[in-house]
C-alpha positions as semicolon CSV with decimal commas, in nm:
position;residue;x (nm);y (nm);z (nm)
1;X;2,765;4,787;10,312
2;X;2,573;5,135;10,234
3;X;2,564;5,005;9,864
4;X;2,370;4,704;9,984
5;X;2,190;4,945;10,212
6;X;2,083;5,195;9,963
7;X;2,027;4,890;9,691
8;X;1,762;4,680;9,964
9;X;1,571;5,050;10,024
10;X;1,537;5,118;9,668
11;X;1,420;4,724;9,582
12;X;1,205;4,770;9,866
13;X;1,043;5,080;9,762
14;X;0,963;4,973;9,407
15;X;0,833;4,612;9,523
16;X;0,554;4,769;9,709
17;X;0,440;4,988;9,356
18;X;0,503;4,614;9,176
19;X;0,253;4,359;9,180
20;X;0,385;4,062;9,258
21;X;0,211;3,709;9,122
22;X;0,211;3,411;9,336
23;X;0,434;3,170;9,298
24;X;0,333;2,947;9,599
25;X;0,296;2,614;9,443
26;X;0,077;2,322;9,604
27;X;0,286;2,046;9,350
28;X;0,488;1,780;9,564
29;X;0,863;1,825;9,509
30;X;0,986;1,637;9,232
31;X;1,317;1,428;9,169
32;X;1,437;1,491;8,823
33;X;1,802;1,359;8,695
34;X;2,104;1,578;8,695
35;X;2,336;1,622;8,397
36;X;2,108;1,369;8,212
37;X;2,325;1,393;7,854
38;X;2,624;1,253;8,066
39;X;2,405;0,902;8,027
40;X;2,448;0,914;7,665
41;X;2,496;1,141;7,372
42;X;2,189;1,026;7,231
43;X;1,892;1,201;7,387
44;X;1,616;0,915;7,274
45;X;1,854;0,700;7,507
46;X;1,837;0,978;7,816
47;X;1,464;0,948;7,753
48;X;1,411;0,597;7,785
49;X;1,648;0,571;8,042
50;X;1,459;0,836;8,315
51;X;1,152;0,690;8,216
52;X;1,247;0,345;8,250
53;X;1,356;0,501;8,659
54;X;1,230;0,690;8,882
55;X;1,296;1,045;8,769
56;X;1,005;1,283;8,721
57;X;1,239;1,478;8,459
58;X;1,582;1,573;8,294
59;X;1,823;1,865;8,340
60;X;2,051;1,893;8,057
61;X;2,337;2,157;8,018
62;X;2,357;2,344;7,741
63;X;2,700;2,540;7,587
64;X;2,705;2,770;7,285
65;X;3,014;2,735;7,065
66;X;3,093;3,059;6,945
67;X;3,262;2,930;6,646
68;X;2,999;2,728;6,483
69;X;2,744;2,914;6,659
70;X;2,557;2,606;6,794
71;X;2,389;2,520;7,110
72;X;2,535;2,177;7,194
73;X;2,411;1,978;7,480
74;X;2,744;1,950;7,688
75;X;2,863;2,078;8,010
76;X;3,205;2,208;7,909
77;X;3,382;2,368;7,631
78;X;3,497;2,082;7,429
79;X;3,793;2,060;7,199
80;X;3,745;1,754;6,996
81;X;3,462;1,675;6,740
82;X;3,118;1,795;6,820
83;X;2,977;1,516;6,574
84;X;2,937;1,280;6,896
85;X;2,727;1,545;7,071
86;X;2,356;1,657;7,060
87;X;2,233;2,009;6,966
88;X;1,961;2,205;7,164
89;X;1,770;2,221;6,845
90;X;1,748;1,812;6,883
91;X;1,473;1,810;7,133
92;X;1,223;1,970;6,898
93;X;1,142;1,595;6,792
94;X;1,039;1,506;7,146
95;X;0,710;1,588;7,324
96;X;0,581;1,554;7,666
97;X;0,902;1,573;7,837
98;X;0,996;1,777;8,160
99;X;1,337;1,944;8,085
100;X;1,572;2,170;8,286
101;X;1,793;2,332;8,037
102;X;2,116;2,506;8,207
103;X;2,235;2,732;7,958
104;X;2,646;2,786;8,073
105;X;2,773;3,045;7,885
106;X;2,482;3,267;7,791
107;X;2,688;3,568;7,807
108;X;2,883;3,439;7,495
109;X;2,511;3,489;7,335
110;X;2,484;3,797;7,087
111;X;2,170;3,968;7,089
112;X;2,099;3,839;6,724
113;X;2,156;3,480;6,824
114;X;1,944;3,539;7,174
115;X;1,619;3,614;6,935
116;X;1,672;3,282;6,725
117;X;1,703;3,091;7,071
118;X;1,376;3,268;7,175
119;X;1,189;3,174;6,878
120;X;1,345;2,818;6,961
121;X;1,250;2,771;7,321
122;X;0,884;2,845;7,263
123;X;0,862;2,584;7,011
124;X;0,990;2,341;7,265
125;X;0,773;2,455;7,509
126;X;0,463;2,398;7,272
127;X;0,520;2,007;7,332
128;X;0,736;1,996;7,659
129;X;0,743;2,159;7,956
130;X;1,046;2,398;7,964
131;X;1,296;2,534;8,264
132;X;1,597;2,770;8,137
133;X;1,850;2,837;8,379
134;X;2,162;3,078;8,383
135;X;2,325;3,329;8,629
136;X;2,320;3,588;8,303
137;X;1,961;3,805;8,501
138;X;1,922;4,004;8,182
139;X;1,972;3,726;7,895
140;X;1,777;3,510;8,113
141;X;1,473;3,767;8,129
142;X;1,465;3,845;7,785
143;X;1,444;3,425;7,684
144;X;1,168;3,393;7,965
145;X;0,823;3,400;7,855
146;X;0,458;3,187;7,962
147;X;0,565;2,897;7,770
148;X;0,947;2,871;7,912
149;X;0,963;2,925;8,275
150;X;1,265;3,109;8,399
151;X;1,508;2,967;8,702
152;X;1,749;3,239;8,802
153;X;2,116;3,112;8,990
154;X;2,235;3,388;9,121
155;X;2,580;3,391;9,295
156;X;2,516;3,374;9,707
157;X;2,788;3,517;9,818
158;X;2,708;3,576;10,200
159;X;2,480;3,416;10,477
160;X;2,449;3,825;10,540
161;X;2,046;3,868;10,589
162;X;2,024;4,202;10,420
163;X;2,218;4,045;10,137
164;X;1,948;3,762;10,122
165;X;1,651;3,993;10,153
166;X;1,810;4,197;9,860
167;X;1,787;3,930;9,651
168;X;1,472;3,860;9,710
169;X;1,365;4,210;9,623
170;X;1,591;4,184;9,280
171;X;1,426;3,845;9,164
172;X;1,064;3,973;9,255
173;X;1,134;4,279;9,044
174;X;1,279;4,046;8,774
175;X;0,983;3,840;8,783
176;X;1,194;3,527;8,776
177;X;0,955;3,177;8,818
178;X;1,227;2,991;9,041
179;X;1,550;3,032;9,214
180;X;1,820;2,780;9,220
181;X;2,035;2,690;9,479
182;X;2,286;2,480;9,605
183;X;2,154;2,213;9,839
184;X;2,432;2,311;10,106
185;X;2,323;2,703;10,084
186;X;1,916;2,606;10,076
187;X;1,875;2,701;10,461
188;X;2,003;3,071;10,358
189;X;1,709;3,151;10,144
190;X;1,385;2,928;10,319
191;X;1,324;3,212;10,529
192;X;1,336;3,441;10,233
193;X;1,142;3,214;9,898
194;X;0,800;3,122;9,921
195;X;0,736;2,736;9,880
196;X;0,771;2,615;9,526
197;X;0,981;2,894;9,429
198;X;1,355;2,732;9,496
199;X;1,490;2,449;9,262
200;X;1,792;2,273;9,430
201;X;2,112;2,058;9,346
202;X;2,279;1,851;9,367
203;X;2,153;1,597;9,623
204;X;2,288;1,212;9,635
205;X;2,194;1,103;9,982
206;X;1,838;0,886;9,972
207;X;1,805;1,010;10,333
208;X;1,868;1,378;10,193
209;X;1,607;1,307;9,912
210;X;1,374;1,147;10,128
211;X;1,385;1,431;10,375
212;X;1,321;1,702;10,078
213;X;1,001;1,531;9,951
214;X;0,891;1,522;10,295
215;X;0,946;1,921;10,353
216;X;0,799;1,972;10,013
217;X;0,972;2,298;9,997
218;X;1,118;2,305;9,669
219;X;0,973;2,262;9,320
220;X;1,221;2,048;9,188
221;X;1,585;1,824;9,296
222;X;1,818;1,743;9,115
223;X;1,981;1,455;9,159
224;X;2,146;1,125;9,025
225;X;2,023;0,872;9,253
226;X;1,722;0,642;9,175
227;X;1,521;0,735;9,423
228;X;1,243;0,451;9,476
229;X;1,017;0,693;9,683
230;X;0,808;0,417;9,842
231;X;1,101;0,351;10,072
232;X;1,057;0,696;10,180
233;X;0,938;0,697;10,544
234;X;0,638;0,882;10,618
């Protein structure tokens, strides 16, 4: 408990020397589809397939095979041919497309490989607008830059409030654009995240959804129910 102590005085102390830009965003929440390559392999099919419903956008995990060094579009490590999957560098010939990549394993990353993925990213966001997501704060800082915005999951541990108001210090310092959480934890950190700056998951209930757009609290929901939002009671 003094650690925590001694960590919140310290965060505190530099966050009044930081300056701090606003992250309150005006946007209406938006639904976007969860785990979107588990619709098909082929991402031109994921594509038509959110547009074609109600999504406003796609997340889409991402796992880098140490072996072939590759950034496949997959949840899990998987052990038989990687010929059926897509590769991160896939969605260079798209545009216009709202994307939520969830990096898994970015600790597996080498430095050398982390610089190639930067390059990479900022060519995607060029045509697309880009989140990146991992719990890896340091990887996930050095990837994040004005054209890839930067959604940090960090690892809530307690309902403890100096533990919350810690990590709002270390994400402010970080600079981080969003914070994810789980839907079930989201009433830990509302008293501690502006508006706009939580992303949540994973949400299946239409009553849940309908209730989030309502609040307008968080930028983005993930979810895989086709929401049709005009049932949504006022």
């Amino acid at each position: 408990m003094k650690i925590i102590i001694i960590f919140t005085l310290v965060c505190n102390f530099l966050f009044q020397f930081k300056k701090i830009s606003s992250k309150q965003i005006s946007e209406q929440t938006e639904v976007w589809l969860h785990r979107g390559q588990e619709e098909s392999s082929d991402l031109l099919s994921t594509f038509t397939f959110i547009e074609k419903n109600s999504w406003d956008g796609v997340e889409l995990d991402i796992f880098f095979s140490k072996n072939d060094k590759i950034f496949y579009i997959t949840h899990d490590y998987f052990n038989g041919s990687a010929k059926m999957l897509s590769r991160l560098n896939d969605i260079n010939q798209f545009e216009g497309k709202k994307l939520w990549l969830d990096f898994k394993n970015l600790k597996d990353v080498e430095l050398s490989e982390l610089s190639k993925l930067k390059n990479q990213l900022e060519e995607f966001g060029e045509k697309n607008f880009i989140f990146i997501e991992s719990q890896n704060f340091l990887k996930l800082k050095i990837l994040q830059n004005h054209k890839v915005k930067s959604i940090f999951h960090p690892p809530i541990v307690s309902d403890n409030k100096l533990f919350l108001l810690s990590l709002k210090y270390f994400t402010n310092i970080f600079n981080y654009d969003y914070v994810s959480v789980p839907y079930k934890q989201l009433y830990l950190v509302k008293d501690f995240f502006d508006k706009g700056r939580v992303v949540t998951f994973t949400v299946n209930s239409p009553e849940t959804l309908c209730q989030l757009l309502k609040d307008n609290y968080t930028k983005v929901v993930l979810s895989k129910i086709n929401l049709d939002k005009s049932k949504c009671k006022n």
